[in-house]
C-alpha positions as CSV (number, residue, x, y, z in Angstrom):
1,X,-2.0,14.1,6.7
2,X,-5.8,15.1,7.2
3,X,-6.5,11.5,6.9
4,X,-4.5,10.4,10.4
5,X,-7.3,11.9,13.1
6,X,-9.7,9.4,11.0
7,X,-7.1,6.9,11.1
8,X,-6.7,6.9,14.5
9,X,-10.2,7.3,15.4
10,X,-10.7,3.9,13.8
11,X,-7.7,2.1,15.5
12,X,-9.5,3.2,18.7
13,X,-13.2,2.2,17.5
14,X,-12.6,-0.9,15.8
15,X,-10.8,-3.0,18.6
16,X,-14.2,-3.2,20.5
17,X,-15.9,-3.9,17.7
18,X,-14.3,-6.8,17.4
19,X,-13.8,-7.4,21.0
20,X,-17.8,-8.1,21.0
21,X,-18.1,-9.9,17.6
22,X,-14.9,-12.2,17.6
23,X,-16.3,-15.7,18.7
24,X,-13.7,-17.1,21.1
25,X,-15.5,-20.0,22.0
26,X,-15.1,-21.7,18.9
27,X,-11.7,-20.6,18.0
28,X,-10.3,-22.0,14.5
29,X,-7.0,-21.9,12.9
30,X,-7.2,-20.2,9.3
31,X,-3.8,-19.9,8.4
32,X,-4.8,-18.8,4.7
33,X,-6.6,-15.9,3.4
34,X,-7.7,-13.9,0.6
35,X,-8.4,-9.7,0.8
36,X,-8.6,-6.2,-1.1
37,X,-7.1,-2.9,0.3
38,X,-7.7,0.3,-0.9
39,X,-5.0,2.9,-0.2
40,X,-4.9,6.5,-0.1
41,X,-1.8,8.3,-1.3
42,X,-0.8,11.2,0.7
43,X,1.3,13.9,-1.8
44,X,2.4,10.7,-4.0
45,X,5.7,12.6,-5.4
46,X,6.8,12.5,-9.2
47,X,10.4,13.4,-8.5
48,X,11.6,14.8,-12.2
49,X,15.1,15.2,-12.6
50,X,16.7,15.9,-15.9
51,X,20.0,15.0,-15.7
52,X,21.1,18.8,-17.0
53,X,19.0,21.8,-15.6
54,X,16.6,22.2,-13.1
55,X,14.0,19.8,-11.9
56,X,10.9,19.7,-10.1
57,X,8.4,17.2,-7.9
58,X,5.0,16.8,-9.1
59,X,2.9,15.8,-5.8
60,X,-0.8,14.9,-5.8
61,X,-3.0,12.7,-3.6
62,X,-4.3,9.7,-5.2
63,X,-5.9,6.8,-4.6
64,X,-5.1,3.0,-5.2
65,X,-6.6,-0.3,-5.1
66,X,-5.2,-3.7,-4.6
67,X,-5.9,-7.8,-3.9
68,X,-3.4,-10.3,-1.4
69,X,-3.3,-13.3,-0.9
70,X,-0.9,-14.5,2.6
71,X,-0.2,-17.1,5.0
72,X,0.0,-17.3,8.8
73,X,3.6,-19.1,8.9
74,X,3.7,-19.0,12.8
75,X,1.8,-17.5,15.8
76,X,4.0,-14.5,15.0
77,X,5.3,-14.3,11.2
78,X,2.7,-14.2,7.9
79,X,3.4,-14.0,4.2
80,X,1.7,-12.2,1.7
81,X,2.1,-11.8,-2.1
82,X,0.1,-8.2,-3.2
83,X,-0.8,-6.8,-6.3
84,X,-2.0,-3.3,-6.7
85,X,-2.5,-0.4,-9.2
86,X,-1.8,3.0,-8.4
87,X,-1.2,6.8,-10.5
88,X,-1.4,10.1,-10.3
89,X,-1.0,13.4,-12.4
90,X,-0.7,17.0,-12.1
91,X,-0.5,19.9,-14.3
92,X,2.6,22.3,-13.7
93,X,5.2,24.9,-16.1
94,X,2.4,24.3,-18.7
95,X,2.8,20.2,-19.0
96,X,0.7,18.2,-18.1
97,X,2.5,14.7,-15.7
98,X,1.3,11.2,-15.0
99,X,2.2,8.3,-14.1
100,X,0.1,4.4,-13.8
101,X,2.0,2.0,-11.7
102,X,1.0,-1.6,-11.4
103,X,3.1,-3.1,-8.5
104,X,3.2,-6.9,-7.5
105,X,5.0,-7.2,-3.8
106,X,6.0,-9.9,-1.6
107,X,5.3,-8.6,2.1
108,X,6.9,-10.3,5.1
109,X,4.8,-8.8,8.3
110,X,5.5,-9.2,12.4
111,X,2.6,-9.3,14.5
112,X,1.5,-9.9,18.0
113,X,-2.1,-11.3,19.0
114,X,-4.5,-9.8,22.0
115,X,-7.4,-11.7,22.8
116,X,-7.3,-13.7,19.6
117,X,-9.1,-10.5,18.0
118,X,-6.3,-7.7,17.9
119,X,-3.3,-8.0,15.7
120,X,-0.4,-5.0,15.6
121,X,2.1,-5.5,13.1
122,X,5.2,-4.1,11.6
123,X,6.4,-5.6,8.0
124,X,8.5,-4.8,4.8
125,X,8.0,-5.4,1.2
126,X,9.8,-6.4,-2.1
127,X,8.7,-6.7,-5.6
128,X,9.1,-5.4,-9.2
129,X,6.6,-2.2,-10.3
130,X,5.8,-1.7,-13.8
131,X,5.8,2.0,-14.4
132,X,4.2,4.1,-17.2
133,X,5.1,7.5,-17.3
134,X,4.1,10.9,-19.9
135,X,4.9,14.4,-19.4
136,X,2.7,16.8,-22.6
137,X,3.0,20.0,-23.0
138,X,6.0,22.1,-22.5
139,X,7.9,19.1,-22.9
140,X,6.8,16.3,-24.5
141,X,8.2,12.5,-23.2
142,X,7.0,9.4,-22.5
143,X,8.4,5.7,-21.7
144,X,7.8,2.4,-19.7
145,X,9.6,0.4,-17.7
146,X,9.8,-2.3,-14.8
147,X,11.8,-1.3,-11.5
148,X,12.4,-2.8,-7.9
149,X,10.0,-1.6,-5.3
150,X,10.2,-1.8,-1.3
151,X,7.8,-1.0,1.1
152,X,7.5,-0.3,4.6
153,X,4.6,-0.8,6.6
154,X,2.7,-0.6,10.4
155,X,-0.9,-1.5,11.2
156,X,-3.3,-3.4,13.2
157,X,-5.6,-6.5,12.2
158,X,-9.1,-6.9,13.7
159,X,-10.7,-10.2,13.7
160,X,-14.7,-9.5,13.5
161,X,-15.3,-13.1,13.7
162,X,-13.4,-16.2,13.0
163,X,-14.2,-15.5,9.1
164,X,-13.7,-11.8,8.1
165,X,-10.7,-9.5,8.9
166,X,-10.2,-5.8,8.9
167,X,-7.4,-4.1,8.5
168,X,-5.8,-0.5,9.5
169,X,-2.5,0.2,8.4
170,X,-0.1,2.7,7.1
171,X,2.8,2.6,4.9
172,X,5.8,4.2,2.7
173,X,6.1,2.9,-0.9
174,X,9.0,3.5,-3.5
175,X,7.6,2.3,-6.6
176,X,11.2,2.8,-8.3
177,X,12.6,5.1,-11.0
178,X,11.7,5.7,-15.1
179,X,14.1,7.5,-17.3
180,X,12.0,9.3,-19.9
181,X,14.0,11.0,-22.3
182,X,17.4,12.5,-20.2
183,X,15.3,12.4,-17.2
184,X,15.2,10.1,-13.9
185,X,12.2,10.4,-12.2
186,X,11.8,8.8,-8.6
187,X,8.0,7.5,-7.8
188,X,7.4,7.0,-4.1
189,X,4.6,7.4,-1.4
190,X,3.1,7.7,2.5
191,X,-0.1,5.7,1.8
192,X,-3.1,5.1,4.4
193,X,-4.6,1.7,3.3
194,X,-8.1,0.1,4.9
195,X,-8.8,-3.4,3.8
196,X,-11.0,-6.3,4.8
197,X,-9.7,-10.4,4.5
198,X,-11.6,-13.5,4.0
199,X,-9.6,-16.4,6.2
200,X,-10.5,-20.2,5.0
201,X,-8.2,-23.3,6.1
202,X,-6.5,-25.5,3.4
């Protein structure tokens, strides 16, 4: 969690930054818009768990990168489809494990306006990840598979102007299972995700 002074700092900053750029006398309703987050996984866990003997979890931080689209459904309720890519590996007991997850999610978010240029929000997610797992070394197994993933996720929206978004946010991601060989290994994540939005009206 070295990441959450920094986060925090900006959720400070950033609220009169766009306090002074948001144009609120020419206020528009963009109820579309287009972004890319980047996320940073803190201790992303590989949970391995052969179903006889003992198991272990495989943590690393990682980072991830993804592109929404959403609509504004109300003053108060928005819509987003996301798709992102995310992995991580680690070397432990003399075998190499990693993982690539490529996750397409259907977000449903809360939020509140101030001012027209602050936005907390709360949301949850569902979608289906496509998971590709290997573990080489010691043990040798690989396999690929689709799972259900669900998401949970707080933040806050800044409006810089009646254009451009940014957005502060932090979440917990389980990406789903994978059974490689007689093994079930568990994929989730406490992420910290930054992102910027382009809003247009259609």
């Amino acid at each position: 969690m070295k990441y959450l002074p920094m986060f925090i700092a900006c959720a400070i900053i950033l609220p009169t930054y766009a306090d002074d750029y948001y144009d609120y006398t020419t206020p528009q309703k963009r109820d579309n818009y287009v972004g890319i987050r980047l996320h940073k996984n803190e201790n992303i866990a590989f949970d391995f768990k052969p179903h006889s003997g003992t198991g272990t979890t495989i943590r690393n931080d990682s980072f991830g990168i993804g592109t929404y689209i959403g609509n504004r459904l109300t003053d108060h309720v928005k819509i987003e489809f996301e798709s992102l890519y995310t992995g991580g590996g680690e070397e432990k007991y003399g075998s190499d494990f990693n993982f690539n997850i490529w996750a397409n999610m259907l977000n449903v978010y809360l939020y509140q306006q101030f001012g027209g240029a602050v936005e907390p929000y709360a949301g949850l997610g569902i979608g289906i990840s496509g998971i590709w797992g290997n573990v080489e070394g010691n043990i040798n197994l690989s396999d690929a598979t689709a799972d259900m993933s669900w998401a949970a996720m707080v933040g806050v929206n800044f409006a810089l102007n009646s254009r451009i978004d940014l957005n502060l946010g932090l979440k917990y991601q389980n990406y789903g299972d994978i059974d490689m060989g007689n093994t079930s290994t568990e994929i989730d994540a406490t992420e910290f995700y930054i992102g910027a939005a382009y809003k247009f009206g259609l």
